[in-house]
matplotlib code that plots the C-alpha trace (Angstrom):
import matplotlib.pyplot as plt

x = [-3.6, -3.8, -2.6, -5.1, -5.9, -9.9, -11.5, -11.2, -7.3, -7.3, -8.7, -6.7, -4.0, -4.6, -6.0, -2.6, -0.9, -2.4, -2.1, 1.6, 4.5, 3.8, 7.2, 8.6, 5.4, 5.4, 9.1, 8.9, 5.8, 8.2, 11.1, 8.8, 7.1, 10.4]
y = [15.8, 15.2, 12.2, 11.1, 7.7, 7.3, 3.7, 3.4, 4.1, 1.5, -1.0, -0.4, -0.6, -4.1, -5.8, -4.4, -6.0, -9.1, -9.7, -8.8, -9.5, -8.8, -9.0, -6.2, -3.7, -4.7, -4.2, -0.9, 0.5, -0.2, 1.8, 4.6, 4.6, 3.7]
z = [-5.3, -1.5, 0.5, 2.4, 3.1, 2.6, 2.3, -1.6, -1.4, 1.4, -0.5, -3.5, -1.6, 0.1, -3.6, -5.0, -2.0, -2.6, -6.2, -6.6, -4.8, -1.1, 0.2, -2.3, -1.4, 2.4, 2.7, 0.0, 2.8, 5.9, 4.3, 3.7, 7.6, 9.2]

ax = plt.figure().add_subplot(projection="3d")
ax.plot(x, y, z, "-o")
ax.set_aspect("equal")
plt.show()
């Protein structure tokens, strides 16, 4: 399984964002970048 970042996974990615807790997954997401 490769990591790569194509349109489907994006837009999974923002509906998961915005149907749960946004705060938890944005602040989750930093942590991993940062």
């Amino acid at each position: 399984m490769t990591y790569v970042v194509d349109t489907h996974t994006l837009v999974w990615f923002l509906e998961a964002v915005l149907t749960q807790d946004a705060k938890i997954v944005a602040s989750g997401l930093i942590e991993t970048v940062w």
